[in-house]
N, C-alpha and C positions, 0 to 999 in steps of 0.2 A: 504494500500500500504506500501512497504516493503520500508524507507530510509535510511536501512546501508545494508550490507554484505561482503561478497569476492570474489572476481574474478581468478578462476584458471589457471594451465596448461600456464603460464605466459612465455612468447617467448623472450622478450623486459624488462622484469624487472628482476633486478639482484634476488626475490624472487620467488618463486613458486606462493606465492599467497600474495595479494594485499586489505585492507581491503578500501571499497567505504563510505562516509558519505551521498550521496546524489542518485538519480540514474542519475540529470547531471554529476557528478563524474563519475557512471558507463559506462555513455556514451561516458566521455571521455576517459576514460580507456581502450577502447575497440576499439576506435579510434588511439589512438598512439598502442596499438596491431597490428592494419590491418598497410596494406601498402596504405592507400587512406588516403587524405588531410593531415594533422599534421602525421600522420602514418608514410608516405611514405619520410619521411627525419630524422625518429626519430629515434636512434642505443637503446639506455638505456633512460630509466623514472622509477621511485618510487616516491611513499607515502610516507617509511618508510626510507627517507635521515637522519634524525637527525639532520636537521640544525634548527638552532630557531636567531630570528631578533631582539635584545633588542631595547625597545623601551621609550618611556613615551607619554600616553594616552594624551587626550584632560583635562584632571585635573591633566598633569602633575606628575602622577603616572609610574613608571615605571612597565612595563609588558615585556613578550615574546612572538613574533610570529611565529608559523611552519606556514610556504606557505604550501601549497596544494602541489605542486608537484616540483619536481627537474628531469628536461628533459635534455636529450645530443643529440643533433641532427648530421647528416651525416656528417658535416663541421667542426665536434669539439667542434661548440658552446657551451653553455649550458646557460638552461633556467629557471629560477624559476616562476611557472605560480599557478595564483592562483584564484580558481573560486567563485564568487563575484557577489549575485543576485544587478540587478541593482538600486533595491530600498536603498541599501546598501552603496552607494557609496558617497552620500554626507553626511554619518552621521559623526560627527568630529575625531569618535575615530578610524574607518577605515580610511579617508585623512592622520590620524598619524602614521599608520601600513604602508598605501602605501607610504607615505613620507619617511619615514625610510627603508622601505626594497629597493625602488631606492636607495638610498644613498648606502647602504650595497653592493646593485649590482652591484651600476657601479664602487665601488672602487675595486673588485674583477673581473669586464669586463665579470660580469654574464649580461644576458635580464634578464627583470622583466617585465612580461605579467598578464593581466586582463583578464580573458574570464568572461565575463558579460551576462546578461539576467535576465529579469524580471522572478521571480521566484515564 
């Protein structure tokens, strides 16, 4: 089974094309495309924002994180959503990635979304 590619003929992202790491990625990818569920309120989404969350690890090491995705929804919003198998979620040095990237967002009056699943 294939766990990267790209997604064409892109309607909803400022690119033509869109590279996936996962195929939950592709699914979500294909989802804020259509006008159903996340879709149907969603104007612009990319992969390829450029934004990165400095951080320091669980040993206090300093790192950078790119979220998965940067979404603008119908109302203006905008969302940084990042997708995060759920075995993933209590390990210390992602709690320090999501600690930090809340931080980043709400002083910018971004959302900061987990779409989760056992993977």
């Amino acid at each position: 089974m294939v766990n990267n590619g790209h997604l064409d003929n892109l309607k909803k992202s400022p690119y033509s094309m869109e590279w996936w790491d996962s195929k939950w990625e592709l699914d979500y990818m294909n989802e804020l495309e259509s006008d159903k569920d996340d879709g149907a309120d969603t104007i612009k989404w990319t992969k390829n924002h450029g934004l990165q969350i400095k951080y320091f690890n669980s040993d206090n090491k300093f790192k950078t994180y790119k979220p998965d995705f940067l979404v603008e929804k119908i109302d203006g919003s905008i969302e940084l959503v990042e997708m995060k198998g759920t075995h993933l979620l209590k390990n210390p040095d992602t709690q320090k990635k999501i600690e930090f990237a809340k931080k980043w967002c709400e002083a910018r009056k971004i959302k900061y979304r987990i779409i989760s699943k056992y993977q």
